[in-house]
N, C-alpha and C positions, 0 to 999 in steps of 0.2 A: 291708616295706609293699608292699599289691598296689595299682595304678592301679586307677582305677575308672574304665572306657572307655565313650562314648556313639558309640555307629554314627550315621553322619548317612545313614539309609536312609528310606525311606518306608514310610511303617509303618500296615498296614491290618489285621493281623490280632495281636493280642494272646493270649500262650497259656504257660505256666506249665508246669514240670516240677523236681523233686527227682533229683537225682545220683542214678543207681545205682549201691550199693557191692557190691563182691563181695569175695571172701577174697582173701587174696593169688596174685600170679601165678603159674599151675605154674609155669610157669621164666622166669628173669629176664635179660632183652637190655638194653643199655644204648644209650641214642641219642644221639646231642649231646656237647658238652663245656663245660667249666666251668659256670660259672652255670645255663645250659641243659639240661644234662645229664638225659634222663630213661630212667624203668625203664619196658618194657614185657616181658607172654611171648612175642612175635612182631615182631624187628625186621622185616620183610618190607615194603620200602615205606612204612618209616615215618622220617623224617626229622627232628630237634628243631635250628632255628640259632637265634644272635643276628641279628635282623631291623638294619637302618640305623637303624631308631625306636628301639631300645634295648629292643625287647621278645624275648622268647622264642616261638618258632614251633613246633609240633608239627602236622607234618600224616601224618594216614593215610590213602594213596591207596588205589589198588582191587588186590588183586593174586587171581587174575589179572584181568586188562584184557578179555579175551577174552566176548564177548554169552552170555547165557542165556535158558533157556526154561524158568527155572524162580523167577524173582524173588531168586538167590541174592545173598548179603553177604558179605564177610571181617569175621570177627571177632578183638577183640585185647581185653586190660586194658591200661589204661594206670595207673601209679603216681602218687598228685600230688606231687608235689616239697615235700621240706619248706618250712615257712614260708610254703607257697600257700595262699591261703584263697578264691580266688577267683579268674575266668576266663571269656576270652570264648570263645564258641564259635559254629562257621558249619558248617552240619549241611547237604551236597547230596547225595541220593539218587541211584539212577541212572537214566539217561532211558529213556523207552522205547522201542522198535523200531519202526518204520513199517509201514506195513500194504500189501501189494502185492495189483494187480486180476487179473481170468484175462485181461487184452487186451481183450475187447469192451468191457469197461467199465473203465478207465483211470482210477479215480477211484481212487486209494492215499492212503490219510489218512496223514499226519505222525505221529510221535512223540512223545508229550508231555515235558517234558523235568520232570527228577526235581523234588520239591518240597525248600525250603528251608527248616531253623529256624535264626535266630539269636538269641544268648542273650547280654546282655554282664552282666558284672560276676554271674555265675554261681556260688551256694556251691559249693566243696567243701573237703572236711577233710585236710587234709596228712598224707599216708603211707597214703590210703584206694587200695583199686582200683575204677576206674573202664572199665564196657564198652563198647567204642568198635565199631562195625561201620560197613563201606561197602561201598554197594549197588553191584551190576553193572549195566550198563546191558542193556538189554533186545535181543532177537536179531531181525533185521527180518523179516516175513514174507517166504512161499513161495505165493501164491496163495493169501492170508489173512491174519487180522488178525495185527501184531506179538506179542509177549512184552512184558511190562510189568518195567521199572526195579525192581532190589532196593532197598530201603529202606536207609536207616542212620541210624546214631544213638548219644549221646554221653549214657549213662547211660538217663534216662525221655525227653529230647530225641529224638523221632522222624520224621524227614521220611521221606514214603512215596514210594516209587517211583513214574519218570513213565509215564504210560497209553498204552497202545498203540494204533498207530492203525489205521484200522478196511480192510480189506481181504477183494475173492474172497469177494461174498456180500454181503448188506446186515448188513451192521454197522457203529456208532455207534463212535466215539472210547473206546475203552476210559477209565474213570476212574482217576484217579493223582493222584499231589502236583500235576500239570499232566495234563489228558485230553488224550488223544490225538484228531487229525483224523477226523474221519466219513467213511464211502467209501456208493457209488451211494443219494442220496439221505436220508439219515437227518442224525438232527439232531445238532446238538454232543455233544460228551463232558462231563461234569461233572467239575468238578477233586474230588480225593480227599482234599487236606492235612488231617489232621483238626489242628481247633484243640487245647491242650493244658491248657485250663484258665483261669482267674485267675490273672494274675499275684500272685505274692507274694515273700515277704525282698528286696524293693528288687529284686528281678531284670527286667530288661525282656526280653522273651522274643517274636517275633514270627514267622509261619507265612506261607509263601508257597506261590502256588499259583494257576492262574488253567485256565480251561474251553477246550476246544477247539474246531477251528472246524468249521464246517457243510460239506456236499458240493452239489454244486447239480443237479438245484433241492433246495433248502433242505428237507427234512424231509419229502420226498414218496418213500418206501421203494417198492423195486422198479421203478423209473425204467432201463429196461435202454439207456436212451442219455442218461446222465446225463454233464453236461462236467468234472466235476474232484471232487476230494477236499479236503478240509480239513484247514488246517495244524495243526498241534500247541499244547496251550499251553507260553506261557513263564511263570516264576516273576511277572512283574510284567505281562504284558500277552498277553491272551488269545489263539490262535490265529486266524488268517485263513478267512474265509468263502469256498468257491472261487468261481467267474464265470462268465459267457457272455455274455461282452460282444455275441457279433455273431448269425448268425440258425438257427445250429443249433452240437448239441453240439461239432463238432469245434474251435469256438472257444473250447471251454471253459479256463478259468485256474484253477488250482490255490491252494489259500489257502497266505500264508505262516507261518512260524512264529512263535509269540511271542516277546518279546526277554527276557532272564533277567536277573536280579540283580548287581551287580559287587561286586567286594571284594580288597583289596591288600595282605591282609596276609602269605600267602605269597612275594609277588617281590617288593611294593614299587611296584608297576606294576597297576592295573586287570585284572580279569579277569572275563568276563561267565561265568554259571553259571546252570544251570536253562534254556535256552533253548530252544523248541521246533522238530520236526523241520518240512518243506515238503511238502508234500500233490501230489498226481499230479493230469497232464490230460491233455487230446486237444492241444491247444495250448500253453500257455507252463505250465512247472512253478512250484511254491510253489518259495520260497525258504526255507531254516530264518535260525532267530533266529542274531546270533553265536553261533559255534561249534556252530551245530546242523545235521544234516543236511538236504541240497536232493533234492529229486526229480528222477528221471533217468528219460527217453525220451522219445517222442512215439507217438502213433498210428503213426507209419510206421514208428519204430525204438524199438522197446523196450532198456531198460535196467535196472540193477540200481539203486536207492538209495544215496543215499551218509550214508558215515556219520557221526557227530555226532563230535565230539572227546573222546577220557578224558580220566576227572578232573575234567571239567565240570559231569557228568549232565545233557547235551543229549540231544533226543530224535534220532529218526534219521527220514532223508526217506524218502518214499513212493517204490513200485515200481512198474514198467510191468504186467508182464505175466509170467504163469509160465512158465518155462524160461528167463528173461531175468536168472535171480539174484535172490538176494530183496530184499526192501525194506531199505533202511540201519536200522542199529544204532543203538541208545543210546546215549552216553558212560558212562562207568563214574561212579560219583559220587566223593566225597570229604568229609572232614572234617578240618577246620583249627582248632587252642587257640592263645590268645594267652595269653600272661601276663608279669607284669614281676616283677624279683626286682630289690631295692635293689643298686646297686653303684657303686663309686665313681668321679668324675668322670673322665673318658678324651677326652686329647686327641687328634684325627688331621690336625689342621693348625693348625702354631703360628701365635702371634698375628705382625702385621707392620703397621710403622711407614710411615708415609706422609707428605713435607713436604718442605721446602727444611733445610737441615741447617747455617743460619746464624744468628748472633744476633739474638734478636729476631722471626726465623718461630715458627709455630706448627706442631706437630708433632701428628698422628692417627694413636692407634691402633685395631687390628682386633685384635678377641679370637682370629679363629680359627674351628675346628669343633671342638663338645666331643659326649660322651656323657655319660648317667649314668642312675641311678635313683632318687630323685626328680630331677626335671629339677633342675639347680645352681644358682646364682646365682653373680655373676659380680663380683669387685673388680680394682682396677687398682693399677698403681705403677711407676712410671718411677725408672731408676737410670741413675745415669752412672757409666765408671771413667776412666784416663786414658790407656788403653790397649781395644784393642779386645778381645781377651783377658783381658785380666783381671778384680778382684776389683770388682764391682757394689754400689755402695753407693744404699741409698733416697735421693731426694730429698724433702727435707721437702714436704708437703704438695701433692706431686704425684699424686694417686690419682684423673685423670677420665682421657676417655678422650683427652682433648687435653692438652697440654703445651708453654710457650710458654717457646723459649729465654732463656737468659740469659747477662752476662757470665763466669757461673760456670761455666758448659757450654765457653766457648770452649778448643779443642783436646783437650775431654773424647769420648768416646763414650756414646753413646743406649741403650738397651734399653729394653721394655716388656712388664709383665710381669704375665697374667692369672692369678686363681686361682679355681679353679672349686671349688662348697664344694655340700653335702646332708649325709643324714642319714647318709651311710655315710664319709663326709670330703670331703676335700679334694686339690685336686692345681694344683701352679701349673708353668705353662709359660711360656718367656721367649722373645722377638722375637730376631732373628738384630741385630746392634749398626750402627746407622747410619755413617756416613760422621762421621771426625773432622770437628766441629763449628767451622765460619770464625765468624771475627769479621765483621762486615759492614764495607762500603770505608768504612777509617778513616785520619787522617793518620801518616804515620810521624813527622814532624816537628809538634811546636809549638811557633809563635813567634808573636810581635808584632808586626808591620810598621808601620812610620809614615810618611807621605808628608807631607813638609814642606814648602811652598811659598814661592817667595821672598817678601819685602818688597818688597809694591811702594810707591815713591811718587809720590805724586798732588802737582805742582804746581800753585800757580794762580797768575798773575800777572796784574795789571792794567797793561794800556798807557800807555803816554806818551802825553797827550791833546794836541793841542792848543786853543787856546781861541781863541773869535775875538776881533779887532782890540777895545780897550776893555772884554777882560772878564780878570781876574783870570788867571795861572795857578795851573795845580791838581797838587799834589803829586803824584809817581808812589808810588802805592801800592807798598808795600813786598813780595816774593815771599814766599807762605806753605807752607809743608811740613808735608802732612799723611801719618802713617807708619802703615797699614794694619796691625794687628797679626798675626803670620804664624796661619794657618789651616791646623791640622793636620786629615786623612782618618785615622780611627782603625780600625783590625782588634782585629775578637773574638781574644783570646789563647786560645780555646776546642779541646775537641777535636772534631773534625768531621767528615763522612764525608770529604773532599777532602784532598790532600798540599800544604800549604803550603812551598813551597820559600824557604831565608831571602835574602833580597838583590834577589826576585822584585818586581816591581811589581805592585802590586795592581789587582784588576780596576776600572774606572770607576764609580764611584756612579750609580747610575740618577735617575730624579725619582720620585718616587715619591706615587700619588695623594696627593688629601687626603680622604681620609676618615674615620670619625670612630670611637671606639672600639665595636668589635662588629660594623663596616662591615665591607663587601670590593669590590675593583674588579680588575676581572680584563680584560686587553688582550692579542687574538690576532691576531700577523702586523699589530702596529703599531696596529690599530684596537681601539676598548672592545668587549667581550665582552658580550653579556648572561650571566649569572650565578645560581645559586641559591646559597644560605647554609643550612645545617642544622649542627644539634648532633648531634654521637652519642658516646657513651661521654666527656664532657663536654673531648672536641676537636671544634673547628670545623672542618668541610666544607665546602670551597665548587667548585659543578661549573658548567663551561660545556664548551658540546660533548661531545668523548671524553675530555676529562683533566679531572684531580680534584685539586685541593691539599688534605691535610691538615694542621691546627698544632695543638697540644696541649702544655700543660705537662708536667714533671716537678719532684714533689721532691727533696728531698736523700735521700729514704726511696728513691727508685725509684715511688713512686705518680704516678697521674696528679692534675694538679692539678686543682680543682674549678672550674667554670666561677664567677662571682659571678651575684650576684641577678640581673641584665639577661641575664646569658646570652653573656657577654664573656668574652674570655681576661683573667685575671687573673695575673698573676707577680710575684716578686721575685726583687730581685740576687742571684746565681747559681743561681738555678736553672737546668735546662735547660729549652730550649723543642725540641720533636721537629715537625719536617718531613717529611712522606713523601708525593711526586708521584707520579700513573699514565698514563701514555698518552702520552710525551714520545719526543724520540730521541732513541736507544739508542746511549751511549760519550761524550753531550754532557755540560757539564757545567751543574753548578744552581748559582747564589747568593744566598745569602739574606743581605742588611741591616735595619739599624734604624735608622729614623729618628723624630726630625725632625734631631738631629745624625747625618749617615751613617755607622755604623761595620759593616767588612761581619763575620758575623759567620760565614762560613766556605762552602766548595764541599763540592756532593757530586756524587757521577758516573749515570749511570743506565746501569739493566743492561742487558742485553739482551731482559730483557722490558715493558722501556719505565718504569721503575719508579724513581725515587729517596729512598732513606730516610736521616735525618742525623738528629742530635742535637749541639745548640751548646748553649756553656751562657752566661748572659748574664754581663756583665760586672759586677763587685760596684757599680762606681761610677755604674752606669747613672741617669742621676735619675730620680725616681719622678714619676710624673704620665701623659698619654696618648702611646702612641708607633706606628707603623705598623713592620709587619714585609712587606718588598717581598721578592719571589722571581722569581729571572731565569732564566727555563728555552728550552728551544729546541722548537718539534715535532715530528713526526717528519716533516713537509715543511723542516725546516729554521728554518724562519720563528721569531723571536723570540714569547714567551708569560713575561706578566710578572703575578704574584699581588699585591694587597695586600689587606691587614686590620688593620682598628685593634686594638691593644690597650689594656690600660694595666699599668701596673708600680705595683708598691707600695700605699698606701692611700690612692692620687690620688683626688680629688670631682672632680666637673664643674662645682663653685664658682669664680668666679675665684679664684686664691691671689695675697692682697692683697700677704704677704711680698714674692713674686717681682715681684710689679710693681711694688714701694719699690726694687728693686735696679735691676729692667731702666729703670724709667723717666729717672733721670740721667744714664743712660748714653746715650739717644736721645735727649733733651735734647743734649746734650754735641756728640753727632756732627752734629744739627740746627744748633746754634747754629754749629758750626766752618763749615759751607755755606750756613748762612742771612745770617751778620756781614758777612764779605767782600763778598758779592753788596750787601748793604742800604748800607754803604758807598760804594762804589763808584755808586749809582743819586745818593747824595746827594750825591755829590763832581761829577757832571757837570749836577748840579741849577744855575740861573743865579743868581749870587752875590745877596746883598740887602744 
């Protein structure tokens, strides 16, 4: 398959041509290799690589390099490569020669620089020969007008040479693919590119070429004290008009040269072509277009022209004066083929993994640099083995270009591994293997701790009254003992990021707001926080200042649990709940309880980048109904920073539950009556007898 390429050039002149085929080559030279590889009868300067784009490059420079005075070309066949049907092509003629004055009159017109055709997506027929010539660039005058650019051209594609410029005598800008600068008063040169038709078979085909510039004054012939010469045209923008800016000819200025056409497809890199040569003065010289020649001398010091660059087909700058050397040369032209030949995908920079390499991060891969012919497409797949070396097996359902650990990965190794696929195959290259994979800070110990508190008893005893003279006395109340039932602090039996040590005291139960399920209260360095709450990926976020608490379920599955209709944490007994802090200090440690009875339900540490993540898992007995989940963190000034958030567990309503209040209420009855009796007693025993 051949690419079908669109030039993003400006495109003013439309023009049509058919391949020229001829017989086969008298003798046949090889250029290039593999893919690239082509037959011409004259390697001579002729070149075929693999471009970085993944195209194939044929260019045929000018050989020899050296100016003529006679519009000559190097001619070649080129063979098309099999399975070619089609190609782009950039056709630059060569520029022409600049035109030098006798001295009195200083006025050396520029070079025109060669004209240009481009052609993309161009027929030709595979194993046909194809004549390719490129034009010399033109020889500068000797006290006279330049030599004009040899032409070239790629098959019936013809760009003419650029026009010479006008010197030593009244003459105009010679005409060319670009005219050449006008010397002592005459008018521009008119460009020569002849257009090449209607376009046709889908070929976009387009001619450049643009007119040269005026000598001053402007178009008044035989002016024997005329100030300067006119620049040359360039492929895209016309030659410079010369000047006299101030109040006679010695301040005459020289026009510059037009600027030429660009195209990158032999370096890879921009390069301007077709540019025109810089026109002569009694004062400041033209300048040529890139890569085109400038005029050299002044009135008082005459000079030689300088010349334009090969390979360009830039014009060449105008002359002083004769015996001072003659006016600058043309560049030599040049023609350059593109075409692509299907091949298969090639990597030259493996893909590479990017992340923290612990449970639970998320891991990003990079494909890489590939080649190929149709451009590839691109799949993914992540493997772990158990060893860094060794055998790489897929992991199911990992094929993006992210991958989020798990505890199946722990003390495995990572790879990532792309494969690049078209019409000619496939080829798959694999990421150099991550760092064995940590578990994130987990307890080496689990246990259960319980903090048992003594019985306390609470006596009451009433006094031995006395009573006054004539009133009754009054029995001493009898001593009541009342026996507090002991009150256990319970710890989550979970596993946690934190190391539970057994025999250890457990850390102090905080108070922990009251707020209500879906709530959050957040208190920094002692005082309430203001607060926002948001859902994402259906875990709660709640941010004040620089740190952020996340909470979020888990199931028994490893999914996240779904928030319920209000938009509340909902759970059940055992499942995990995930905790993960940002912006705390780093080595301190975090805890997280549940309340309204507190049991804590484990520590986690924070890293070094201020960060703590944990997973507890609830206790099966937990009762269902609304509970607050509190988190005691430190900042990184030190200062305590305390999270809460209502949840709820189970399939608690916000109904009162009548059940629970048949139980709790005899019970507060009970402990009322035990405090209310004594007291009501005792007020009537010191009551005055009746």
């Amino acid at each position: 398959m051949f690419r079908r390429t669109v030039l993003a050039f400006s495109l003013f002149a439309a023009s049509v041509g058919a391949v020229s085929l001829s017989a086969s080559p008298v003798s046949a030279a090889s250029v290039g290799t593999g893919a690239c590889a082509s037959t011409v009868d004259n390697a001579t300067d002729v070149t075929a690589i693999l471009s970085s784009s993944g195209a194939c490059i044929v260019t045929f420079a000018t050989a020899p390099t050296s100016p003529t005075a006679s519009a000559q070309f190097a001619t070649r066949s080129w063979t098309v490569p099999a399975g070619i049907t089609a190609v782009d092509v950039f056709v630059v003629a060569g520029g022409g020669g600049g035109g030098m004055s006798n001295g009195s009159t200083p006025t050396g017109g520029g070079g025109g620089g060669g004209g240009i055709v481009v052609a993309t997506n161009y027929t030709v027929t595979p194993g046909a020969s194809v004549t390719v010539k490129s034009g010399y660039g033109g020889q500068g005058g000797n006290c006279a007008p330049g030599n004009p650019g040899g032409n070239s051209a790629f098959g019936l594609l013809v760009a003419a040479g650029g026009g010479q410029g006008g010197g030593c005598g009244p003459a105009y800008g010679g005409p060319g693919g670009s005219a050449g600068g006008a010397h002592w008063g005459q008018p521009q040169g008119l460009a020569g590119q002849p257009t090449l038709g209607t376009p046709s078979n889908g070929t976009n085909i387009t001619a450049y070429g643009t007119n040269g510039g005026k000598s001053y004054p402007h178009g008044q012939a035989g002016d024997s004290v005329s100030a300067g010469g006119g620049g040359g045209g360039g492929a895209t923008t016309a030659g410079g008009d010369a000047t006299q800016p101030g109040a006679n000819s010695s301040s005459g200025v020289g026009g510059d040269g037009g600027e030429g056409l660009t195209n990158n497809w032999r370096t890879g890199s921009n390069v301007v072509y077709g540019s025109g040569g810089g026109g002569q003065a009694r004062a400041v010289q033209g300048v040529g277009g890139t890569n085109g020649g400038t005029a050299s001398g002044t009135n008082a010091a005459g000079g030689a022209g300088i010349d334009a660059v090969d390979e360009t087909g830039a014009g060449g700058g105008g002359g002083y004066r004769q015996g001072g050397g003659r006016a600058g040369d043309g560049g030599s032209g040049i023609v350059i083929v593109r075409y692509f030949v299907d091949t298969t995908p090639t990597n030259s920079s493996s893909p590479t993994i990017s992340g923290t390499t612990t449970n639970g991060q998320t891991l990003t891969g990079a494909r890489g640099s590939w080649s190929g012919y149709p451009t590839p497409t691109y799949s993914y797949q992540w493997k772990r083995a158990s060893t860094a070396s060794g055998s790489y097996s897929n992991i199911s359902n990992a094929t993006s270009l992210t991958y989020t650990l798990t505890d199946n990965d722990i003390n495995q190794y990572i790879k990532f591994a792309v494969t690049a696929t078209n019409s000619s195959g496939s080829t798959t290259e694999l990421s150099a293997a991550t760092a064995q994979i940590a578990d994130m800070f987990r307890p080496t110990t689990t246990t259960t701790t319980t903090t048992t508190l003594p019985t306390v008893n609470i006596v009451i005893s009433a006094p031995t009254t006395t009573i006054a003279v004539g009133q009754a006395s009054v029995a001493t109340i009898a001593s009541t003992t009342s026996t507090v039932p002991k009150v256990t602090q319970k710890s989550n039996a979970a596993t946690t990021t934190s190391t539970v040590v057994p025999g250890t005291t457990l850390p102090k139960a905080p108070t922990a707001a009251p707020v209500k399920t879906g709530e959050a209260a957040v208190s920094l360095g002692g005082s309430k926080a203001a607060s926002t709450l948001s859902r994402e990926n259906n875990q709660i976020v709640v941010r004040a200042g620089d740190v952020t608490a996340m909470l979020g379920g888990i199931d028994n599955e490893g999914k996240n649990v779904a928030l319920d209709a209000d938009g509340s944490l909902r759970m059940m007994p055992g499942q995990k709940v995930r905790i993960k802090l940002n912006g705390f200090q780093p080595g301190s440690i975090v805890d997280a309880w549940l309340f309204s009875t507190p049991y804590h339900l484990g520590s986690a540490k924070v890293d070094a980048a201020g960060v703590a993540s944990a997973e507890f898992v609830l206790r099966k007995d937990v009762p269902t109904g609304a509970h607050r989940i509190s988190v005691l963190a430190r900042l990184r000034n030190g200062k305590p920073a305390q999270f809460t958030l209502g949840i709820a567990i189970g399939s608690y309503k916000k109904e009162v539950n009548m059940a629970l209040w048949m139980i709790i209420t005899p019970v507060v009855l009970a402990v009322g009556l035990a405090l209310f009796l004594p007291a009501a007693y005792r007020r009537r025993k010191n009551s005055p007898l009746v």
